[in-house]
C-alpha positions in Angstrom: 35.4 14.2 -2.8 37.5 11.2 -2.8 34.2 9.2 -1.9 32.5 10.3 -5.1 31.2 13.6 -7.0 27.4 14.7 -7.1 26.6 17.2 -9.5 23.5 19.6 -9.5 22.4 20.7 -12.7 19.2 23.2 -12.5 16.8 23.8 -15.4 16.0 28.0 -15.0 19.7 28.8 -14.0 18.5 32.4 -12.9 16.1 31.1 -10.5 16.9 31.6 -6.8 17.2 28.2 -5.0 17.4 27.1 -1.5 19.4 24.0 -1.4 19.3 21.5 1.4 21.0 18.4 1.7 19.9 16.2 4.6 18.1 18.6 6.0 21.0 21.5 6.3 20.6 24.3 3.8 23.8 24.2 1.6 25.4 27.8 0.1 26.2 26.9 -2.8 27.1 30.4 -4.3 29.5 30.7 -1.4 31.0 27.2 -1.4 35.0 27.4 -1.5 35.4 23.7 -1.2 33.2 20.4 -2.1 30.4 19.2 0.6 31.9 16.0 2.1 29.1 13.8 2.1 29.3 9.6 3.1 28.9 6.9 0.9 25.5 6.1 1.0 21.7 7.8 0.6 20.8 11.2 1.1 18.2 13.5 0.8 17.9 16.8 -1.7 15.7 19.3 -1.5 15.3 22.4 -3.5 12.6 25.1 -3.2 12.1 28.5 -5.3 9.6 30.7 -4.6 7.2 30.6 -7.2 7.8 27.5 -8.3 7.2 23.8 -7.3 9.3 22.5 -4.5 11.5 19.3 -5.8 12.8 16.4 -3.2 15.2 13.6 -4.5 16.8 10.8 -2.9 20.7 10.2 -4.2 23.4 7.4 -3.5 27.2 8.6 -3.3 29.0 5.6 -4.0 32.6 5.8 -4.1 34.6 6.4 -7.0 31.9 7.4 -9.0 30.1 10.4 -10.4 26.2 11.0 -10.2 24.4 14.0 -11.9 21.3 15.2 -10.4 18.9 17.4 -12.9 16.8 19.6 -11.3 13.6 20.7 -13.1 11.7 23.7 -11.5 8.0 23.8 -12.6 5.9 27.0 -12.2 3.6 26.2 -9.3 0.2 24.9 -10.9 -2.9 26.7 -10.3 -6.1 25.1 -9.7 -8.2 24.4 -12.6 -10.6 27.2 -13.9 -14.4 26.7 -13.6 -15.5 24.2 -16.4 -16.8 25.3 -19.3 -19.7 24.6 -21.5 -19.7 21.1 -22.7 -21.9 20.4 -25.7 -22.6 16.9 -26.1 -25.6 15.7 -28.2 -27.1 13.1 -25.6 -30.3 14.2 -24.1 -29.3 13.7 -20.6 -25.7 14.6 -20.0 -25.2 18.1 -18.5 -24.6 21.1 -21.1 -23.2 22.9 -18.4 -21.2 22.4 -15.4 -23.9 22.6 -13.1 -26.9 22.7 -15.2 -29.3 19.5 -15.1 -31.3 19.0 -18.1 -35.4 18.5 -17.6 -35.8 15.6 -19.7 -35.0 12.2 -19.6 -35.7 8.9 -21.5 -38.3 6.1 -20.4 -35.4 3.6 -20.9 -33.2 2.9 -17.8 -33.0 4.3 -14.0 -34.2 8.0 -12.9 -31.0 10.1 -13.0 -31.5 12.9 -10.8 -28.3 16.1 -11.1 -28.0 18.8 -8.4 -26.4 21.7 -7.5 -23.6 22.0 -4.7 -25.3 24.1 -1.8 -23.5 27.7 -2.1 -22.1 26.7 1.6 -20.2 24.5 0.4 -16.7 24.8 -0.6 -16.9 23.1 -3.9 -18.7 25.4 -6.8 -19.3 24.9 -10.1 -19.9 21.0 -9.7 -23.0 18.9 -9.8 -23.5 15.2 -8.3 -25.7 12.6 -9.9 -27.1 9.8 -8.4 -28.5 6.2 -10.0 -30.9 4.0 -8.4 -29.6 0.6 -8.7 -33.0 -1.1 -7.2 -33.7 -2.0 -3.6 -32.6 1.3 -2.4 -29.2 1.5 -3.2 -27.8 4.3 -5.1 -24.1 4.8 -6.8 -23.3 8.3 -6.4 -21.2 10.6 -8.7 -19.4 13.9 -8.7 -18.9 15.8 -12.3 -15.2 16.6 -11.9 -14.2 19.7 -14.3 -11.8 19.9 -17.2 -8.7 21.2 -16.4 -4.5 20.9 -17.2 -2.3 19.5 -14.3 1.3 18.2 -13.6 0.9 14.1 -13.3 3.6 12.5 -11.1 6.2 13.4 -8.7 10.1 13.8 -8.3 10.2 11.3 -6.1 9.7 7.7 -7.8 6.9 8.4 -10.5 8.9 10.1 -13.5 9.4 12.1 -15.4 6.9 14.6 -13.8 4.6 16.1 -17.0 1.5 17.9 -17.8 -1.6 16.5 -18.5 -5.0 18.1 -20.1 -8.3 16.3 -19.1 -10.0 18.0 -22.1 -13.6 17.3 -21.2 -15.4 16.8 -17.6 -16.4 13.6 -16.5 -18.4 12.1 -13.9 -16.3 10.2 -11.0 -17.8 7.2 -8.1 -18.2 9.7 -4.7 -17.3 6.9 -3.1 -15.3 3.4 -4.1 -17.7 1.1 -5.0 -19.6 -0.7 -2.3 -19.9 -4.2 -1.4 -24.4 -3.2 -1.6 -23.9 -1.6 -5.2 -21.8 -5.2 -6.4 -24.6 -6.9 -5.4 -27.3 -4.8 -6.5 -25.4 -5.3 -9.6 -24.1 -8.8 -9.7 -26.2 -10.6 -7.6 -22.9 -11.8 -5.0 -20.3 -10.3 -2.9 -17.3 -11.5 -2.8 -15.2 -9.4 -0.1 -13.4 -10.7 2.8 -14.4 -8.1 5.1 -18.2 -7.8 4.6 -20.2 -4.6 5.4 -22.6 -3.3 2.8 -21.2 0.3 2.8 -17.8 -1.3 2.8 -15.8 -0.8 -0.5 -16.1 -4.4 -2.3 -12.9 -6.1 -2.6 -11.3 -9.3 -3.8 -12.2 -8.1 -7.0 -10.0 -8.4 -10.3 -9.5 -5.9 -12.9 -11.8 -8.5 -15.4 -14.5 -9.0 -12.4 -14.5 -4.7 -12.7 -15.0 -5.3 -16.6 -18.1 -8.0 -15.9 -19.2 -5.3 -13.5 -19.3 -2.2 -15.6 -21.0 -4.4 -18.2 -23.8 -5.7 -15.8 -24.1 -1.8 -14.6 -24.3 -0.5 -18.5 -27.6 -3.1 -19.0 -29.2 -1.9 -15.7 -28.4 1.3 -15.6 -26.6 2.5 -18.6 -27.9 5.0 -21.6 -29.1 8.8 -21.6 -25.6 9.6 -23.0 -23.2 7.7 -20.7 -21.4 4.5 -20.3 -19.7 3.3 -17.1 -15.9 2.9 -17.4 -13.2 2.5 -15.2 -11.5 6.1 -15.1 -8.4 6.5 -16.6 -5.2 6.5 -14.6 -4.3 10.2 -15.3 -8.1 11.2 -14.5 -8.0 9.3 -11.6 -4.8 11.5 -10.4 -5.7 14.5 -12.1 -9.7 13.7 -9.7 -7.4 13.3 -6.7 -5.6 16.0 -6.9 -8.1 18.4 -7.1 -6.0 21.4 -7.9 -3.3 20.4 -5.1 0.5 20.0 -6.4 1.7 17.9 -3.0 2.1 14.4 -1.5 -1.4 14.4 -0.8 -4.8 15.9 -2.0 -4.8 18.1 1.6 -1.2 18.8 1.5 2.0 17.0 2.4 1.9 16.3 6.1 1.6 12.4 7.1 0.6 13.2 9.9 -2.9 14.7 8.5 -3.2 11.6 6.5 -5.8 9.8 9.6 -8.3 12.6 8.6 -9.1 11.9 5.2 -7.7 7.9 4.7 -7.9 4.5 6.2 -4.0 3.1 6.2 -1.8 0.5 7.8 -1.1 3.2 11.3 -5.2 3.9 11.8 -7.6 1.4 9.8 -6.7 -1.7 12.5 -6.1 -4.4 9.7 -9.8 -4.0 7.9 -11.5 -1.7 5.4 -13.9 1.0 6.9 -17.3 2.1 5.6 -16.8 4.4 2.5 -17.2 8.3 3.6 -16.3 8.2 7.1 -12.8 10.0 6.4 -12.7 13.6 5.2 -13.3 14.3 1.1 -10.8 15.9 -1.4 -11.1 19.0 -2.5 -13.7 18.3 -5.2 -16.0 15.9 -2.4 -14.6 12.6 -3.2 -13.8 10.1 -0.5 -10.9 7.6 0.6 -9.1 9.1 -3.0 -6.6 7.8 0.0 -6.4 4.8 1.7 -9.0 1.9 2.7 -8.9 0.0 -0.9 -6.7 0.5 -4.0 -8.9 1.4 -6.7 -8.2 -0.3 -10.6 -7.8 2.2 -13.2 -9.0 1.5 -16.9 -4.6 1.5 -18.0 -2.4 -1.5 -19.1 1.2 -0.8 -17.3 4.4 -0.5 -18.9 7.4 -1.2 -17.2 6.1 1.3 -14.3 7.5 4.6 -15.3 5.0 7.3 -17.0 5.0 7.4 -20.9 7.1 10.9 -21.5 4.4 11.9 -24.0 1.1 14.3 -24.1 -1.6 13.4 -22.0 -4.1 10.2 -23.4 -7.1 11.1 -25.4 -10.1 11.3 -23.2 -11.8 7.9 -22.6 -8.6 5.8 -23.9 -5.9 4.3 -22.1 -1.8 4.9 -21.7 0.1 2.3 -22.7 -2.6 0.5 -25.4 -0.9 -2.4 -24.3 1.2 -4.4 -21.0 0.8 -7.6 -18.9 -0.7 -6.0 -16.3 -3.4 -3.2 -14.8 -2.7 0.2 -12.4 -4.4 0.5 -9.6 -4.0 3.6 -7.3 -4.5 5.0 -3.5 -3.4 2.7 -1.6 -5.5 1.2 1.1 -6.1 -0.2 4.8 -3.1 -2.1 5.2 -0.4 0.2 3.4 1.9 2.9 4.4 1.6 6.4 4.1 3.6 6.7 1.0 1.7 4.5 -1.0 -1.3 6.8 -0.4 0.5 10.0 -2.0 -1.7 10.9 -5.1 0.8 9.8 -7.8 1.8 6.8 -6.2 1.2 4.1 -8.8 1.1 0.1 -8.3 -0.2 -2.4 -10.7 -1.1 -6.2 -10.6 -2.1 -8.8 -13.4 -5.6 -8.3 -14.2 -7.0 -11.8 -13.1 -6.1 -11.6 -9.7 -8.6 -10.2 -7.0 -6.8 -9.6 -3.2 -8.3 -7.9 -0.2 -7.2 -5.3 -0.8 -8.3 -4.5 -4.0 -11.3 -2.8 -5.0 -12.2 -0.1 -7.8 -14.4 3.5 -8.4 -16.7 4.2 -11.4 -16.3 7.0 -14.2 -19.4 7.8 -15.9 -18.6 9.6 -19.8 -20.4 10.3 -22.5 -20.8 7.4 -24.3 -19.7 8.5 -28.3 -16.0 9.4 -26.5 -15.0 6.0 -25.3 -14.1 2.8 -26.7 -14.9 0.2 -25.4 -12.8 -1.8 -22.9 -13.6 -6.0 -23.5 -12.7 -8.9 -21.4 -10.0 -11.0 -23.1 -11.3 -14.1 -25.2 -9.6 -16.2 -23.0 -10.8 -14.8 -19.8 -12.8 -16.8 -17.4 -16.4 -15.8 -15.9 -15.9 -14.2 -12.7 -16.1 -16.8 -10.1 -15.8 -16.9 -6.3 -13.9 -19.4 -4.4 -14.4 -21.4 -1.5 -11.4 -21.3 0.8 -11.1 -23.4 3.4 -9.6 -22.7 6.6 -6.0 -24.2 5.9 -5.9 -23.4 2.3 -3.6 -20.9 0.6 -5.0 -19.2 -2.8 -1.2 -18.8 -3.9 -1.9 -17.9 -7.7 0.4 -15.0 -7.3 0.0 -13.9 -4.3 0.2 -16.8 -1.4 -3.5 -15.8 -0.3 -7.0 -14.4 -0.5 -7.1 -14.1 2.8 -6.5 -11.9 5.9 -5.9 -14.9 8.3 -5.2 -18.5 8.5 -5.8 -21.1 11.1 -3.9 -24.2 10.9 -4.8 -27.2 13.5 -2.1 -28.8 14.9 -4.3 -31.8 16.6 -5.7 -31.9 20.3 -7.1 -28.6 19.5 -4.1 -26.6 19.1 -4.0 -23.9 16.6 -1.3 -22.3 14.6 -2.5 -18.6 13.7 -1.3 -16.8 10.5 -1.8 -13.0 9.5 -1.8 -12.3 5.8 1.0 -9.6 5.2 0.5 -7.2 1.9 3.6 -6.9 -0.4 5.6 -3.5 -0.3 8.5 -1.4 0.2 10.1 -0.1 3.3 13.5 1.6 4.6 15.1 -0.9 6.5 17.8 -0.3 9.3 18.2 2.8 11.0 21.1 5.0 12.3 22.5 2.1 14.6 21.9 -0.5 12.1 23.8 1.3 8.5 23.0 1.9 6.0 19.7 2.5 5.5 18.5 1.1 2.4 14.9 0.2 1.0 13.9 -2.8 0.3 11.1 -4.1 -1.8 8.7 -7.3 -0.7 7.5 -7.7 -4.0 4.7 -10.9 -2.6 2.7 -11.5 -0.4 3.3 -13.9 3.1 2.1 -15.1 6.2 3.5 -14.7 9.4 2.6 -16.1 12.6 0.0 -13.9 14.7 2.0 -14.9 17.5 5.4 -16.5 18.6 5.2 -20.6 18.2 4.0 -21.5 21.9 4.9 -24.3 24.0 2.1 -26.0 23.2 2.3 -25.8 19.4 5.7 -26.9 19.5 4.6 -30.2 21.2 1.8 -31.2 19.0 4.3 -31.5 16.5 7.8 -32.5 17.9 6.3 -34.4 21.1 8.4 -32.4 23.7 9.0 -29.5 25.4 12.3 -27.6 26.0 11.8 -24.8 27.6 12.7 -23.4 30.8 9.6 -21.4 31.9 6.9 -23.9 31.3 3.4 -23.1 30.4 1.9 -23.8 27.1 0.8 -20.7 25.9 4.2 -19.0 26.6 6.5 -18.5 23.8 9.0 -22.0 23.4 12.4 -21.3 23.8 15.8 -22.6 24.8 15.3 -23.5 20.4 18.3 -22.9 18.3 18.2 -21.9 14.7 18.6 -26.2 13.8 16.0 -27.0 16.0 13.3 -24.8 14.0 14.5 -26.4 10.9 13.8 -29.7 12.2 10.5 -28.5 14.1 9.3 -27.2 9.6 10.5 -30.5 8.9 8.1 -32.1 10.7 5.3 -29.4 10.4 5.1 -29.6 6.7 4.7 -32.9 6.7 2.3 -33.3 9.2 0.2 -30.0 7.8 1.6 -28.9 4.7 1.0 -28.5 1.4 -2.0 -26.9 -0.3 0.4 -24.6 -2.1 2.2 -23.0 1.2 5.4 -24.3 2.7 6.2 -23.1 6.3 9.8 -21.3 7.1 11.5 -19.4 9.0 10.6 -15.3 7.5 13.7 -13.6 6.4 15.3 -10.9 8.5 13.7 -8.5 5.9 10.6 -10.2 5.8 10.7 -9.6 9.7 11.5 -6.2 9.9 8.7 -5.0 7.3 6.6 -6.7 9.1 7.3 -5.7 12.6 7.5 -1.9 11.1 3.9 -2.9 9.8 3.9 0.9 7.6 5.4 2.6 10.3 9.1 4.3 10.5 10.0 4.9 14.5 11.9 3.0 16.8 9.2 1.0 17.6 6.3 -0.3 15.4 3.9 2.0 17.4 6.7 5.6 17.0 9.7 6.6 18.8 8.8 7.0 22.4 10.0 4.5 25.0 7.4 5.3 27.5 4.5 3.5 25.6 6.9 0.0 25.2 5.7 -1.9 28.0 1.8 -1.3 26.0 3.3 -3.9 23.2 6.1 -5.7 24.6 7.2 -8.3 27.4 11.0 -6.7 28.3 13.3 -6.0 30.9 11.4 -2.9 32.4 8.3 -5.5 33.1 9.2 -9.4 32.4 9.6 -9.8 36.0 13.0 -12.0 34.4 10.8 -14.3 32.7 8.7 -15.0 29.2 4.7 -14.5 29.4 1.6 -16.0 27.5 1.9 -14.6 23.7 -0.7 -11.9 22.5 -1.1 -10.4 26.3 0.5 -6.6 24.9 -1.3 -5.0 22.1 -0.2 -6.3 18.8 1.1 -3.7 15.9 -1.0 -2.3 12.9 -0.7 -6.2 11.0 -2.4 -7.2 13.7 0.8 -9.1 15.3 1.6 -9.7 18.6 5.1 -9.6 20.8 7.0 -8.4 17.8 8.9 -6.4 20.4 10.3 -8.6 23.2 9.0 -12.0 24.9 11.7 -13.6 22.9 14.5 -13.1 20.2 12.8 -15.0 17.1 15.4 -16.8 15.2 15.3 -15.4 10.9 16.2 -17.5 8.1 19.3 -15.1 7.4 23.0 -15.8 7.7 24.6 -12.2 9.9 26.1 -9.5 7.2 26.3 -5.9 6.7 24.0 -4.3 4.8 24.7 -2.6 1.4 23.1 0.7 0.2 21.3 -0.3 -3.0 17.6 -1.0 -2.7 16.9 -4.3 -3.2 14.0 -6.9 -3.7 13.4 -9.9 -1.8 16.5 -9.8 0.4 17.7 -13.2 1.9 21.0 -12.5 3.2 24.6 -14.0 2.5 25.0 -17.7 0.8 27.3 -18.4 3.7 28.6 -17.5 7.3 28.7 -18.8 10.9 25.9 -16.9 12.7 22.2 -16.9 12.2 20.3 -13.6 13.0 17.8 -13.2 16.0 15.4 -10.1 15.3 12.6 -8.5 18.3 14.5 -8.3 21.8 13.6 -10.3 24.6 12.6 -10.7 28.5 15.8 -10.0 29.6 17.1 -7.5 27.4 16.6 -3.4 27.6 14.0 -1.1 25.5 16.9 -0.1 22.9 17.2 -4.0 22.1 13.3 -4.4 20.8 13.5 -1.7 18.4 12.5 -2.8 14.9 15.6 -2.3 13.2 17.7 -3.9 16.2 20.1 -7.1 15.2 21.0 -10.0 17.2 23.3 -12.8 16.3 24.1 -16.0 17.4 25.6 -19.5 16.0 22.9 -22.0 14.7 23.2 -24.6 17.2 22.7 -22.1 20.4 19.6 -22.8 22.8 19.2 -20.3 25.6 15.6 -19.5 27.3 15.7 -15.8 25.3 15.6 -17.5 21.8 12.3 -18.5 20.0 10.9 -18.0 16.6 7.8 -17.4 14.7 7.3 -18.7 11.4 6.1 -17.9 8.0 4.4 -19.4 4.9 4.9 -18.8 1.2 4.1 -20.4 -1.5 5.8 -24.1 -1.8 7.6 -22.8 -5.2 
């Protein structure tokens, strides 16, 4: 078209291919003239009966011409039942289900069972190792097997991989009991013994393994951290979709804790539904580290790693997989694939124990230079901002005169932002960590620090408004100086900053799904204002745990107005220039359709009115 040509090339030219673009199934035998498609992002799928179903995302841009390559896989069949494994160690099974009798004086009881026949797992056998005091660290024996690692979507190029001998995977990520049991302190945020541990680096996982290998080590295995194609290939568990149970994101609540279910915190391990092959939270409540240096976050296009080693040998940082309690859906797909620098522990970050035989690995060391693990003390105003800005879930700043200013620790990540109204959608990566207020700045908090009050509906707990954008910069001015520092500088957030954080994981109208009905639950607005603002934190706050995102006020954004563009993007700030300032949430005054997520607002900087307030957010003062 005169917008632009996208070409389709297919790999098995005599398959028979259903081909829908956008959701409309496209004949493309019987085409007489090109599909007229805008510039911008659209959606391809292509299924083939026997084989594996292929989705892509594509960008016409004008003028130019794309080619879209179109492998078709055979759909994968589970793995066979595993075979005899020989291995010259006294106590590592010789069969996949077989537990040998004997067993060495040295180191813990190791007790291997059978699956009960009820149970839809065969052919696999669990082993379980006392720690001391009653805590146990239980594993699943996870069969060889040959499957397809990645996906069409963002983790290419799809290609097989062969897990040449079975291995012994955590049942559960590890909890914050085991740690102890092992290091002797916990170091997670949210604390719960059968929580997963978290705020744990990849090199605190390495101290850890070591610890476990003295106490509980020998009899033929070593303690590793599994490998990131056996952690996908143990996820999987013979499925070829999104997710170990299928691809449907709206099943995802049954087997993972994520950013629409888990309420801002982790969740006891096993509480959700197992894979396939009896392993919990594969999905969702921490990302677990895998054993792999990262490359520049594409797979290596070569055959699978030796068992035991890692892929890339070498790379700045570490993968970790799953995703967790405070990330989307799509970051819990079973290919989905993240990675961090290996000295840095978050809270959202926690790991999962492989157990192999000990003559097929080598070892994995701590780096000379590395540091003892060592735990923190954070006090309440401080940000950890060694990349990311925090450690932490919340903040609380004091203000004086017992005022509070109360932050919520938002996770890095990607999002589509805009929506049909607000073109073109695009996505947009938030590539660190921030703070944002838990609530819009109240009356109150804006006169501990400026000494006055300019709002029309006085009470101090209600939202300050009758603010414009110049007025905020003055009122950071003043609160940086009186409580800065400490490695966090207070802004306005960014209008993408806002909207991924009002979306909090979700993609509806609303941070909470599409239906208008359930509005007046989260948000102060026309329907129910009664023409006026309210006390902040009244409605139910979203899945970040933040409150009157949708209405009370329009909150003033860092941003200068323009119109998006269609590339994805990271760290978006706007134009260098312009003449109006955007204003992002809805307000008292202002109809349902105005407090959707993706809804814009503008006005010029200097412009007070008693709908405009702000909330603000902290980042790291470099």
């Amino acid at each position: 078209t005169n917008n632009g040509m996208v070409k389709i090339e297919f790999s098995n030219s005599k398959a028979q291919v259903e081909v829908k673009v956008d959701g409309e199934v496209i004949d493309i035998g019987g085409m007489k003239e090109p599909l007229r498609l805008k510039v911008g992002e659209h959606d391809l799928l292509v299924t083939s009966g026997d084989y594996q179903s292929v989705s892509k995302s594509f960008t016409v841009r004008r003028g130019q011409e794309e080619i879209l390559r179109v492998t078709l896989e055979p759909k994968i069949k589970p793995a066979e039942p595993l075979p005899t494994v020989k291995v010259a160690k006294s106590t590592w099974p010789t069969k996949p289900h077989q537990a040998t009798s004997e067993t060495k004086s040295a180191g813990p009881a190791i007790t291997v069972g059978k699956i009960s026949p009820n149970n839809p797992v065969t052919n696999m056998s669990e082993l379980s190792v006392e720690l001391g005091g009653g805590v146990k660290l239980d594993l699943v024996l996870i069969p060889a097997g040959s499957f397809t690692m990645g996906d069409d979507n963002a983790r290419r190029p799809v290609h097989k991989v062969s897990i040449n001998k079975p291995f012994y995977l955590g049942k559960y990520e590890v909890t914050q009991e085991q740690w102890e049991a092992v290091m002797g302190s916990n170091p997670s945020f949210f604390k719960g013994p059968k929580n997963p541990v978290e705020k744990v680096s990849w090199n605190d996982c390495q101290q850890f393994l070591v610890n476990l290998n003295a106490k509980a080590g020998g009899q033929g295995g070593k303690f590793v951290l599994p490998t990131e194609a056996q952690w996908e290939y143990a996820c999987r568990a013979g499925s070829t979709t999104h997710y170990s149970f299928g691809d449907e994101d709206s099943e995802l609540g049954k087997y993972a804790w994520y950013g629409a279910n888990s309420n801002s915190k982790t969740h006891p391990v096993g509480e959700k539904k197992p894979n396939a092959w009896r392993l919990y939270d594969m999905h969702g409540n921490v990302w677990e580290w895998c054993a792999d240096s990262c490359d520049s976050g594409q797979f290596v296009d070569s055959p699978a790693p030796i068992y035991g080693s890692t892929n890339p040998t070498t790379g700045s940082d570490r993968v970790y997989r799953g995703g967790c309690w405070s990330y989307p859906a799509l970051n819990c797909w079973s290919a989905y694939r993240n990675s961090y620098k290996p000295g840095n522990g978050l809270i959202y970050l926690g790991l999962r124990v492989a157990r192999v035989p000990a003559d097929t690995v080598t070892e994995t060391r701590l780096p000379e230079s590395a540091p003892p693990p060592k735990i923190k003390p954070i006090s309440p105003q401080t940000i950890e901002v060694e990349k990311p800005p925090s450690l932490v879930k919340t903040q609380v700043v004091d203000l004086g005169g017992g005022v509070k200013l109360d932050l919520v620790l938002i996770p890095a990540g990607s999002f589509k932002m805009g929506d049909d109204s607000e073109k073109p959608v695009h996505k947009v990566t938030i590539t660190k960590p921030f703070c944002l207020g838990k609530y819009e700045v109240t009356q109150e908090q804006w006169e501990a620090v400026m000494g006055n009050n300019p709002s029309r509906f006085k009470d101090p707990k209600n939202p300050v408004e009758q603010v414009s954008w110049d007025d905020c910069q003055q009122f950071l001015v003043k609160l940086n100086a009186k409580v800065g520092g400490q490695g966090g500088k207070f802004v306005l957030p960014t209008e993408a900053q806002w909207e991924y954080a009002c979306r909090a994981g979700s993609t509806g109208k609303f941070c909470f799904g599409d239906d208008e009905e359930q509005l007046g639950e989260y948000a102060w607005y026309s329907s129910n204002s009664g023409s006026k603002t309210h006390p902040v934190g009244e409605k139910k706050p979203n899945a970040f745990g933040l409150y009157d995102m949708h209405g009370n006020v329009w909150e003033w954004c860092q941003d200068w107005y323009g119109t998006y563009g269609a590339e994805a993007v990271d760290d978006p700030s706007g134009p260098t220039t312009g003449s109006n300032r955007v204003n992002r949430g809805g307000g008292w005054r202002y109809n349902g359709w105005h407090c959707q997520s993706a809804y814009r607002f503008i006005n010029v900087p200097g412009y007070r009115h008693g709908i405009l307030g702000f909330r603000v957010s902290r980042v790291p003062a470099d």
